[in-house]
N, C-alpha and C positions, 0 to 999 in steps of 0.2 A: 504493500500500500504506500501511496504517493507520501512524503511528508513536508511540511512547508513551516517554519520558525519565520515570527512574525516578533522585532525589535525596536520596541516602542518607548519612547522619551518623553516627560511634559505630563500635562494635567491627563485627566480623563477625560476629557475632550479628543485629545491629542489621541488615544488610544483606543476610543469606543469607532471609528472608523475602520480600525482594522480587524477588531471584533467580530463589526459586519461582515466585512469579506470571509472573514475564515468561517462563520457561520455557515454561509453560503457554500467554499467546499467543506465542509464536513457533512453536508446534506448530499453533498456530490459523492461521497466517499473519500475524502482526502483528508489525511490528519493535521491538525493544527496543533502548535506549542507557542508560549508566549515568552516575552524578557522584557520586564518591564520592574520601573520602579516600585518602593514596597508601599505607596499608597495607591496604587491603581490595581496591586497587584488581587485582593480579596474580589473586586469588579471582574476581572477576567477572569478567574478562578469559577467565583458566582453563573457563569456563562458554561461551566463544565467544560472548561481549557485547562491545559497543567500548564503551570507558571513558575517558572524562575524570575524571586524576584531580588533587585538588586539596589542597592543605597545611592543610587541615583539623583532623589529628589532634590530639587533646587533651594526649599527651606531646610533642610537636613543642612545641604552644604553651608548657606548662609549664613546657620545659624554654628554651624562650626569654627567659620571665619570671626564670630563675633557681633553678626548684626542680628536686631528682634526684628521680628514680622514686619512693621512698617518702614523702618530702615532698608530693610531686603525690596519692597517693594519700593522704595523711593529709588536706589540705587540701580537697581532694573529698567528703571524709566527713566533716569537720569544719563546713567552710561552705563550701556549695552558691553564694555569692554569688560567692566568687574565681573558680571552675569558670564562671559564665554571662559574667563581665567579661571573663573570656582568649577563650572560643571564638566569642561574640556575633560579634566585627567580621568575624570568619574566615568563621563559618556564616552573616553576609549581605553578607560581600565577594564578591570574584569574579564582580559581575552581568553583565560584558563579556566575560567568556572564558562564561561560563555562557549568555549569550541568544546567544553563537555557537554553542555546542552543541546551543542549544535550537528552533536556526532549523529549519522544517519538521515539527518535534513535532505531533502533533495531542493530547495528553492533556502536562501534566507531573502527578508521582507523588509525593509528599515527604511526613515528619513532620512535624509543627509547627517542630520547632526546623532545618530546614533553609529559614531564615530567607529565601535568596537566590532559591529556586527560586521562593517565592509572589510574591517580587520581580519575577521576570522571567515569571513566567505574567502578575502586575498589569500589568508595562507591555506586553509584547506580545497580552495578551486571549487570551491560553491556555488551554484547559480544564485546569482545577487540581481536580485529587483527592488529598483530604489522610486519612494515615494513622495511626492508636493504632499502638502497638508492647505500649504494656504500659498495665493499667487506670489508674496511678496519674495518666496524661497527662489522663483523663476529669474526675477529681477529681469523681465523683458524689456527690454526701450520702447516698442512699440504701444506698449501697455506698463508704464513703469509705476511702482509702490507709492505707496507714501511712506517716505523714511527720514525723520527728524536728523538725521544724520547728512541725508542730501535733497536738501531743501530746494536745489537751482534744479532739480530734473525738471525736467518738461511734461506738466501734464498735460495729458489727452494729445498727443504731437501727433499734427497733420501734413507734416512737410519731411521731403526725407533727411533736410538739415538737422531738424526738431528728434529726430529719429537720431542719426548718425553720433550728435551731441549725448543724447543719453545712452548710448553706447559707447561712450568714451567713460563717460560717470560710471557708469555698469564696472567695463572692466579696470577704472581706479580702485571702485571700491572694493574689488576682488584682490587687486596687487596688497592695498591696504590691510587686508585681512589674513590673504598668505603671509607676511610682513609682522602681525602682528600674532596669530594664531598656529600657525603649524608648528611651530618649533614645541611649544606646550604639549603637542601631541607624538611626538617622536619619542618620549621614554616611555609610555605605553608601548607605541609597537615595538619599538627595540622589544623587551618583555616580552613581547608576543611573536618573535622571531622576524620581523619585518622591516626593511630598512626607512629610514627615515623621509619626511616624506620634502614632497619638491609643489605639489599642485595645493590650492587652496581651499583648506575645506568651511565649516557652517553651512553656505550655501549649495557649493560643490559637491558632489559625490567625491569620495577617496578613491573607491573601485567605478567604474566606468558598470553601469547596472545594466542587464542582458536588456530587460523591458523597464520603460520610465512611466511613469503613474501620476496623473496629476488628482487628486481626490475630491474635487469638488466639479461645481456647475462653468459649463462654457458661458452658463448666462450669467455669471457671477463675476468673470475674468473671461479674456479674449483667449482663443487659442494661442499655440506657440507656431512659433514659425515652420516651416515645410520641412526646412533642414533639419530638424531637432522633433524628435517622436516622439510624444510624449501623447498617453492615452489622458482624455479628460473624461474620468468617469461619470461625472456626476456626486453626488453628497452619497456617501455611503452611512445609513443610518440603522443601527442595531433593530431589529423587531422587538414591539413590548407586550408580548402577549397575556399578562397577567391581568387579573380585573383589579381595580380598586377598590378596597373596602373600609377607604375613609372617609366614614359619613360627614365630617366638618370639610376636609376636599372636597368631598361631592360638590357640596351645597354651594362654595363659593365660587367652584365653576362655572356654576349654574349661572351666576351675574354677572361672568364674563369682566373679572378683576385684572387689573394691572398685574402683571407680574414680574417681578425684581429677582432678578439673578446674576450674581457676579464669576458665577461657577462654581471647579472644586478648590479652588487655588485661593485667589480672591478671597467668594466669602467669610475664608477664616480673622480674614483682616480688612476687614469692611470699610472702620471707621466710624463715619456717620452719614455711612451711603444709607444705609438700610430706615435709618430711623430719619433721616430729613425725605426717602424715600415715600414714606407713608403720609408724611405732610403734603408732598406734592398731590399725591393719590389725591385725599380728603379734598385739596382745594379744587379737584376736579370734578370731586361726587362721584368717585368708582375708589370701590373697595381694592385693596390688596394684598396679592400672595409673594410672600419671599422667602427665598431659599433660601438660606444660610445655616451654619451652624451655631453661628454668635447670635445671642439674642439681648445682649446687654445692651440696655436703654428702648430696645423697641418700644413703642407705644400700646396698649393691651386695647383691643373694643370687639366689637362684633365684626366690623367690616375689615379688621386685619386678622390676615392667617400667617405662621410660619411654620416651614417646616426644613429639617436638616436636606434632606434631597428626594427630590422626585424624577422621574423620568422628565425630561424633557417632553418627550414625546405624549407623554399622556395629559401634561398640562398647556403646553405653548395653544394648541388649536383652539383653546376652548378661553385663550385671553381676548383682552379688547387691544390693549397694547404690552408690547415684551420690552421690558429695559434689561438690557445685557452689557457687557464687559467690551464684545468683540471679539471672542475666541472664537476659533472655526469652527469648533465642537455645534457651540452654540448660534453659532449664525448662520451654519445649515439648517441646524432643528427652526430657528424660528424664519425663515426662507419657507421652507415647509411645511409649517405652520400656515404659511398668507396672512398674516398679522402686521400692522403697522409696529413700527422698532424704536426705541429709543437708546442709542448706541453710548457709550462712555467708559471710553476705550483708556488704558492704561500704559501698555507698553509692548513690544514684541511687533505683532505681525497685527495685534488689532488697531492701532489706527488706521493703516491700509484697507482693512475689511469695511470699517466704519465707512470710510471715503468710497467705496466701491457701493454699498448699498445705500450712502444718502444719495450718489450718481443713478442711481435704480429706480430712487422715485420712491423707497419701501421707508425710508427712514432720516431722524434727523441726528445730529452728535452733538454730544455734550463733552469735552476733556476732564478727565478726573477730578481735575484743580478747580474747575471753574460748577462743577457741582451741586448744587443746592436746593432747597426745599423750593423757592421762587424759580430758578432757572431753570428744573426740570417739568414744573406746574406751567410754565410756558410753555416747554417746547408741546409737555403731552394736552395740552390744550388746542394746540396747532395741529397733534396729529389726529385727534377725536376729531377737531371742526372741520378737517378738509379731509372728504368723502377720497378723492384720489388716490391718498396714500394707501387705503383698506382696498380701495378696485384693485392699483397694479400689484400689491399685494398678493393679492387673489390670482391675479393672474397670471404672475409669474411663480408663485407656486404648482397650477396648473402644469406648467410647462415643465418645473421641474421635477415633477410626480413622476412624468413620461419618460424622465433619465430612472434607471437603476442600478444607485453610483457602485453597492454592494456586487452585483452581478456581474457587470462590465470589470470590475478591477479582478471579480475570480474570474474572469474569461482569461484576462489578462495572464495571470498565474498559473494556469491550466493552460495555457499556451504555449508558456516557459517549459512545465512538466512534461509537457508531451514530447519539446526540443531532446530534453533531456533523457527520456526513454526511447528515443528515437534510433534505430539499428545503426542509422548514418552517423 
């Protein structure tokens, strides 16, 4: 029987996409195994996957360097350079407990920044398939991120000057990054028998990947160019087939409440997202549901619920408006959803997302900073009053029902496997 190691980095957002897929071949007949950090790891387990799981997480790290949770996130947002120096040795250590898990794999699965897995597909000769999570990993010119780091790119460029110019920024900020990152990464592979490296990784793949994967919606991000293959599946999103039988959920779904979610990362360190949250809700006259763990200071009444975590999936369709963070995770589910968005994006690859779905027509952004019980009572008062955002909403969910990101990315992999047992 086939088998396929799937090495996953980052929140549970970051990881419940490839869930999906391996769901998908296991129904096929193909075995799946997971590597993933040891907070996501109970989640894929939960799914009846075996899991190695490994100290990866980025609060672990932080919090070993010396900083408390909001220090960790301030510096995340701040400079992206402290964030790659802590998780680099982590995200391409582990190559000896990792090529033990990886013994008899016929496919490994990973993003670019799961550094160790290209490691040990390089040394054991593994077929390596490498996956996008979110567009900004592509850093296309034609379609370029939003990156606080390179402010001068040319959005929306229509010209091939406009183009050519962001391919120049493109591959600075690659030299930059080889310049500043790979050397961090060479006493892992040394370790792992592997010479050190010369090409640029974060973005980059390390091992050149047999099949490239981009995991979300073409309606979300443009394709990539002709030259460069890269399947765009679609949002690959876990199935929830469980019923719900929390009668205070029920009920407030029923009035179609704001719902507030920062994710699995975030909400541990909210702030006073959650509770100037509620304020906004109230001055709009729609109840609210928030995720979080932290409940300190919430405000207590009827028309507010909390709860540690819920599917996305079971609750996003049944809001009036979704306030999220901008994780991928999360901005497929509420894409899929068809619900009007209120984005307030932090760091990473969600400002980009954010800027891609206010370009949609679905949603409006708020920056972390600028947050608050009045600012957000504005914007969700703009997005209740004007009918548009709930129509293209609607209907570009529609559109992306008809992708099935899960399916397409196991076609994908099952493509690879067949190369792979192939007599030639």
């Amino acid at each position: 029987m086939a088998r396929v190691l799937f090495v996953t980095y980052g929140s549970l957002g970051d990881t419940l996409p490839f869930v999906a897929i391996a769901e998908v071949l296991r129904a096929r007949g193909v075995t799946c195994d997971f590597v993933t950090n040891t907070r996501n790891a109970d989640a894929v387990r939960a799914r009846g996957f075996q899991c190695l799981s490994l100290t990866t997480d980025a609060s672990v790290l932080y919090e070993r360097a010396g900083y408390d949770a909001e220090a960790a996130v301030k510096a995340t947002r701040d400079n992206v350079d402290i964030f790659w120096k802590l998780v680099m040795p982590e995200y391409g250590g582990y190559c000896a407990e990792l090529e033990a898990h990886a013994a008899g794999a016929d496919v490994i699965v990973s993003t670019p920044w799961a550094f160790n897995a290209q490691s040990v597909a390089e040394k054991t000769g593994t077929a390596y398939v490498g996956a996008h999570l979110w567009p900004l990993g592509l850093m296309l010119p034609h379609d370029p991120p939003v990156v606080p780091q390179l402010p001068i790119l040319v959005k929306a460029p229509t010209s091939q000057l406009a183009i050519w110019w962001n391919a120049l920024l493109v591959k600075a900020a690659h030299a930059k990054m080889r310049y500043a990152y790979a050397r961090i990464l060479n006493a892992p592979r040394l370790e792992c028998g592997l010479p050190p490296l010369s090409r640029t990784p974060v973005l980059n793949f390390l091992t050149q990947p047999i099949a490239e994967m981009a995991l979300y919606s073409p309606s979300f991000a443009s394709a990539t160019p002709h030259e460069r293959s890269v399947t765009m599946t679609g949002f690959p999103v876990p199935k929830t087939d469980a019923a719900n039988e929390d009668a205070e959920l029920t009920a407030i779904l029923q009035d179609e409440p704001i719902v507030f979610s920062l994710g699995s990362i975030l909400s541990q360190t909210p702030g006073q997202f959650y509770v100037q949250s509620v304020a906004a809700a109230r001055a709009v006259g729609r109840k609210a549901l928030l995720l979080t763990q932290d409940t300190h200071g919430i405000p207590h009444g009827s028309d507010v619920l909390v709860r540690g975590f819920v599917p996305h999936g079971d609750v996003f369709p049944h809001a009036s408006v979704i306030v999220h963070h901008g994780g991928i995770g999360t901005t497929g589910q509420a894409l899929m959803a068809g619900k009007p968005q209120l984005v307030v994006p932090h760091f990473g690859d969600q400002p980009d997302n954010a800027a891609r779905l206010v370009r949609l027509g679905v949603a409006r952004s708020l920056s972390s900073t600028k947050y608050s019980d009045q600012s957000a009572g504005r914007a969700l008062k703009e997005l209740l009053g004007s009918p548009s955002f709930a129509i293209t909403a609607r209907d570009l969910a529609d559109q992306i029902h008809r992708e099935d990101g899960a399916a397409t990315g196991a076609d994908v992999i099952e493509r690879v496997l067949a190369e792979q047992h192939s007599p030639n």
